[in-house]
Legacy VTK file of the C-alpha trace (Angstrom):
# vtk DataFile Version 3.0
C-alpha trace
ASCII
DATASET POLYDATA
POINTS 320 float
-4.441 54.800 27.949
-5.044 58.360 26.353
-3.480 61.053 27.116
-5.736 63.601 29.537
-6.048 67.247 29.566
-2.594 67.279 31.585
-0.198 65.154 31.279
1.349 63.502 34.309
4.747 63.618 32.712
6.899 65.170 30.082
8.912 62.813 27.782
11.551 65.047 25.928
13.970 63.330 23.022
16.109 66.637 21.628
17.584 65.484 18.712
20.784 66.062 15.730
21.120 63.578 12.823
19.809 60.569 14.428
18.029 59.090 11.596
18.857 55.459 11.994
17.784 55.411 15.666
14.994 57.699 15.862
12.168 55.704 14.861
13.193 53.234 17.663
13.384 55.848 20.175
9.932 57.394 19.144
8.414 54.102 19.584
9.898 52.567 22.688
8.072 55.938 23.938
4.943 55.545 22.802
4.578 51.473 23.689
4.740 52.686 27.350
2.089 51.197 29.708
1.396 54.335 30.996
-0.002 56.880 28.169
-0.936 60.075 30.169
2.436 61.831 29.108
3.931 64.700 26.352
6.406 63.836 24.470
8.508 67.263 23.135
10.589 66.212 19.985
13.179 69.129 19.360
15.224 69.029 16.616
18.343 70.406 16.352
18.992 71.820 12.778
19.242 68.155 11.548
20.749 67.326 8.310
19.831 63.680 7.622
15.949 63.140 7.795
15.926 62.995 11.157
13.430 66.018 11.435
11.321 64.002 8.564
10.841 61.572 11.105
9.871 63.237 13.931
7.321 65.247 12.025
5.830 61.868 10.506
5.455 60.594 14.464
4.086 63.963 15.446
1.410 64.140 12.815
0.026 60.716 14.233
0.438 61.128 17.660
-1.619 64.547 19.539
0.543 63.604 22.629
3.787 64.225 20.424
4.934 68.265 20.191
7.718 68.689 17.453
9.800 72.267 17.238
12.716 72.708 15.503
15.163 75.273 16.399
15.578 78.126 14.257
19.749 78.094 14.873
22.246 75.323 16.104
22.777 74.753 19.628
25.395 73.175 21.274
23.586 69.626 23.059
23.285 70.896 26.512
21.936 73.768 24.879
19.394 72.105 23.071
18.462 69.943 26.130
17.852 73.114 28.552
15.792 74.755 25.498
13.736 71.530 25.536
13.096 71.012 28.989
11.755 75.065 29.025
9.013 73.825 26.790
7.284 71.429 28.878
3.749 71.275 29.678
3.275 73.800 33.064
1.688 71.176 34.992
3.005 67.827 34.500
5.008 66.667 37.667
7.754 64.835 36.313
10.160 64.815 33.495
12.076 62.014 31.538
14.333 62.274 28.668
15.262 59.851 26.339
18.181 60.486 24.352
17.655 59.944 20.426
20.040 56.796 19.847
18.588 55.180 23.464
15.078 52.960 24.307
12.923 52.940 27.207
10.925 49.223 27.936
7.654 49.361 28.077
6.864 49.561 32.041
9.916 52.826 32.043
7.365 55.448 33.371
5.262 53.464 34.682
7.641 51.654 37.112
9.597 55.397 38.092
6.397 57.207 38.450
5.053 54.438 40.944
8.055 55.060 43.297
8.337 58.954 43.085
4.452 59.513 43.827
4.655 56.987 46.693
7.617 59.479 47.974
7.176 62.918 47.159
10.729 63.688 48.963
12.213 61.746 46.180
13.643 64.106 43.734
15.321 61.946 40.810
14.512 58.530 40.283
17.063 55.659 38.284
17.377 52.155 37.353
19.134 49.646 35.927
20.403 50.342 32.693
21.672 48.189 29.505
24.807 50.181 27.873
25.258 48.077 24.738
25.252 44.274 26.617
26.480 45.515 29.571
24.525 46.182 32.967
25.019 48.950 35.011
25.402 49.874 38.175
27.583 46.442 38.083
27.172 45.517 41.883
24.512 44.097 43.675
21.241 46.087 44.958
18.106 45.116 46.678
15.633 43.334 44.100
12.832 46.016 45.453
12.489 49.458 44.919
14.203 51.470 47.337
14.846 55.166 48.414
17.668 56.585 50.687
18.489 59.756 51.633
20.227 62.123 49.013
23.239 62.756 51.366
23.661 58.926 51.349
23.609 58.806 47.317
26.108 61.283 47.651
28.278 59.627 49.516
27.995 56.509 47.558
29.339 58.550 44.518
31.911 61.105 45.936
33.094 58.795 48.326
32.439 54.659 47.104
32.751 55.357 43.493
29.315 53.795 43.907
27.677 55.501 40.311
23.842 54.993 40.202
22.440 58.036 38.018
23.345 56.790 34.459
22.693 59.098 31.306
20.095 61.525 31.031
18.102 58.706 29.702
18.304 56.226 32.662
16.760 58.890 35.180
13.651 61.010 35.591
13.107 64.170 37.660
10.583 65.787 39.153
9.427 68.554 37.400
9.332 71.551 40.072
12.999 70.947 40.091
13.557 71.324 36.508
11.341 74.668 36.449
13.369 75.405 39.240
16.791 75.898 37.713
17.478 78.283 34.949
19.184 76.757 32.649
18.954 73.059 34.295
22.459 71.794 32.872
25.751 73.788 33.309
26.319 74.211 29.592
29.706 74.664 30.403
30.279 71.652 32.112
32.245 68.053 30.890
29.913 66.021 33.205
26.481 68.141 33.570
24.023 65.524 34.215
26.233 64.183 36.787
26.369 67.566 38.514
22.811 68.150 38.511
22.033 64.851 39.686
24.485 65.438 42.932
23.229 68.952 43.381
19.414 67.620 43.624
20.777 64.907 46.018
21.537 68.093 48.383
17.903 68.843 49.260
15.949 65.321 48.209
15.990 61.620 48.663
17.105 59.323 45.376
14.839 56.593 44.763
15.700 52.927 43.017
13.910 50.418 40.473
16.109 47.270 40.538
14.798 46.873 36.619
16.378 47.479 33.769
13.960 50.279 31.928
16.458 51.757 29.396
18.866 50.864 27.149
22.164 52.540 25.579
24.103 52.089 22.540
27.989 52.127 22.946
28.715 51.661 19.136
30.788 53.874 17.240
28.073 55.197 15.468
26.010 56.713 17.788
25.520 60.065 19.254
27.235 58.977 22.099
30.363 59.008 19.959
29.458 61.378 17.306
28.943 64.875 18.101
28.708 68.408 15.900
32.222 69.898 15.734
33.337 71.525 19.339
30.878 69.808 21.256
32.607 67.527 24.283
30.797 64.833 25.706
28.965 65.705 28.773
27.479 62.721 30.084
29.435 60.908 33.253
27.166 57.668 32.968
28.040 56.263 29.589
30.452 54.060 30.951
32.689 53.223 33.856
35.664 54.632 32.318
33.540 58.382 32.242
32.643 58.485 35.394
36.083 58.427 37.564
37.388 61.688 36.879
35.827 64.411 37.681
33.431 61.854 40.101
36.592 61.192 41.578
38.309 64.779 41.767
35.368 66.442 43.952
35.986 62.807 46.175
39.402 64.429 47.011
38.009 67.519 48.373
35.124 65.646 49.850
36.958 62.994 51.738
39.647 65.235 53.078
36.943 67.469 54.685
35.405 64.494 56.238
38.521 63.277 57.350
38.408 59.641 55.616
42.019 60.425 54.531
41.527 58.592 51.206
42.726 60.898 48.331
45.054 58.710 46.965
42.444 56.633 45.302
41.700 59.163 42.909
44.798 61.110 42.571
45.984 59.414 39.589
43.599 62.477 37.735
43.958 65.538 39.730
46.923 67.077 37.858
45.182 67.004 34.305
41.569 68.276 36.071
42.966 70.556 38.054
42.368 73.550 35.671
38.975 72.291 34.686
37.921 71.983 38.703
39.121 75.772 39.226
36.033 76.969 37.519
33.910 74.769 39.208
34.559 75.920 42.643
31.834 76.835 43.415
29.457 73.326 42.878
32.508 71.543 44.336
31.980 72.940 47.634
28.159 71.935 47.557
29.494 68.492 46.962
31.508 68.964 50.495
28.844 70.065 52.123
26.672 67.285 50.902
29.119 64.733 52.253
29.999 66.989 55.283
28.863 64.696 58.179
29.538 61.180 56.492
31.185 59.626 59.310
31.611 56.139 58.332
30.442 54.935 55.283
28.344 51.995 55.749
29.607 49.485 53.871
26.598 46.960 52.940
23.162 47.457 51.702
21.713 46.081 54.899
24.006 48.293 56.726
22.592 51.641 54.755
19.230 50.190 54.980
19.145 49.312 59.525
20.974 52.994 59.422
17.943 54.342 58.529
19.280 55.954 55.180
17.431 53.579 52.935
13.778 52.426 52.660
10.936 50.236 50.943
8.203 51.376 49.069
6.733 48.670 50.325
7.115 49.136 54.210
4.689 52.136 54.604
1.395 52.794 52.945
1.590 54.005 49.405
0.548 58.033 48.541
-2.701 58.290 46.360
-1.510 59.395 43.217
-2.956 62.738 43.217
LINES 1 321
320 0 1 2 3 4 5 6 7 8 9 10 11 12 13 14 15 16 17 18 19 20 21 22 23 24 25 26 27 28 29 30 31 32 33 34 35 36 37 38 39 40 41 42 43 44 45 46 47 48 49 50 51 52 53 54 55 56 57 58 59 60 61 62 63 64 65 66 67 68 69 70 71 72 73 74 75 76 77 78 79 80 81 82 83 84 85 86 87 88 89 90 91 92 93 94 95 96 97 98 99 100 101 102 103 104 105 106 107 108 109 110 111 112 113 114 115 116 117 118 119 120 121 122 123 124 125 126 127 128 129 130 131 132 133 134 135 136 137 138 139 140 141 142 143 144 145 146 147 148 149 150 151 152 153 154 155 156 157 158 159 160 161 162 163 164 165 166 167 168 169 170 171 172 173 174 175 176 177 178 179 180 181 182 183 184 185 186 187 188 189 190 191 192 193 194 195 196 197 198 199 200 201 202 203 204 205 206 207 208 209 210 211 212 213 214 215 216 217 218 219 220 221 222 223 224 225 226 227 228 229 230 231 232 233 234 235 236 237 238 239 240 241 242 243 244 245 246 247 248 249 250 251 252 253 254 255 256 257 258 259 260 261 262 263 264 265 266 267 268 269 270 271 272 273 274 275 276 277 278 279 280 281 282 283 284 285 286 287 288 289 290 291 292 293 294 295 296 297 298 299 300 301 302 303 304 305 306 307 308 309 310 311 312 313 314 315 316 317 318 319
């Protein structure tokens, strides 16, 4: 399919000495099912080639834009630079980290579910991070959406993590254009953050597929980083995610009253100086869990509650 006079979506892969995973990345992009996209290549004052490579793809492919930045930026830097250059009008956004893949039906699959809800703000999967599968427990083996205060509550509260990396999730684009920069750039866990804060004011939607993959080997940019650069992502693993997941489940839980902050005091004494600047996101997260009550315990449970539905059990929006 060729890409039209404006793109549905905006594919973004910002980039720093990724050379032996690039090409990979490029082109599990460009074998998607679904062509009507922009892909933004934004190189990071690469070292190794990498920038070689994106300018080969770019001079083959009109859909493909490739800037390079004129100075070093720290990553969540160069991701909120990126995601300012997309198209005006495309409606979503997906990006997929250099040393990461997308299967074929990725867009194709995500895009189906958010059009058929608009209320859906950010839509995940199933993910492959190195031979592993995650999330690790059970979901329904249709698409599904639930209420964002429910996916809250399923993080903060369950330990329940289904946003991934930046590269198992796409968002709608009014929401990106929206916030100014999009990720804290001072924050450990910012995709996790700005997942939970979108879950304040729109439903979360499902594929039970697995439409990306992740590499957990040493020498990837999951690992390797430019000098003073922490990791960011809470999704790489289930060791990242329990901290500072965990520490805003403390506040949450002792609001709602579920008296449960032992399971995830083990971490508050070396977080506690990192939460103090984050004060004020923390008490979003309360107030996204404020009226949890009980927290269903089953998917059938969320799902007769009313907090989760089927694509499939209401007529489907026109794409439009």
């Amino acid at each position: 399919m060729s890409a039209g006079p404006s793109p549905l979506v905006s594919v973004l892969t910002p980039f720093y000495n990724t050379a032996p995973y690039l090409a990979e990345c490029i082109e599990s992009v460009l074998a998607q099912t679904r062509g009507d996209f922009e892909y933004l290549l934004v190189d990071n004052c690469s070292t190794d080639g990498s920038d070689d490579i994106a300018a080969g793809y770019a001079a083959r492919d009109p859909r493909i834009r490739f800037l390079r930045n004129e100075t070093f930026l720290t990553q969540l830097q160069n991701y909120n630079h990126a995601l300012e250059a997309i198209a005006p009008h495309t409606r979503y956004v997906k990006i997929v980290q250099a040393d990461d893949a997308i299967v074929p039906q990725c867009l194709a699959d995500m895009i189906a579910l958010a059009e058929a809800y608009p209320r859906v703000g950010l839509v995940s999967s199933f993910r492959l991070f190195g031979r592993r599968l995650y999330p690790r427990l059970g979901l329904s083996h249709t698409p599904f959406v639930m209420t964002g205060r429910e996916a809250g509550r399923l993080t903060l509260v369950d330990d329940f993590y289904m946003f991934g990396s930046q590269t198992t999730v796409m968002y709608r684009a009014d929401i990106v254009r929206g916030r100014r920069p999009f990720y804290p750039e001072h924050s450990t866990f910012a995709d996790a953050e700005v997942a939970l804060e979108i879950m304040l004011d729109h439903d979360f939607g499902f594929v039970p597929q697995i439409l990306s993959f992740s590499r957990d080997d040493d020498a990837s940019t999951h690992a390797v980083r430019p000098p003073r650069q922490p990791r960011h992502t809470i999704g790489r693993g289930a060791g990242h995610k329990g901290p500072i997941v965990g520490m805003h489940g403390i506040h949450l839980a002792m609001d709602a009253g579920l008296h449960r902050p032992t399971r995830y005091s083990a971490h508050a004494h070396a977080l506690a100086g990192a939460l103090a600047a984050d004060r004020g996101r923390e008490r979003q997260h309360v107030r996204l869990g404020g009226e949890i009550g009980r927290l269903p315990r089953t998917w059938n449970e969320c799902r007769e509650g009313g907090e989760v539905h089927h694509p499939a059990a209401r007529p489907r929006a026109h794409p439009g």
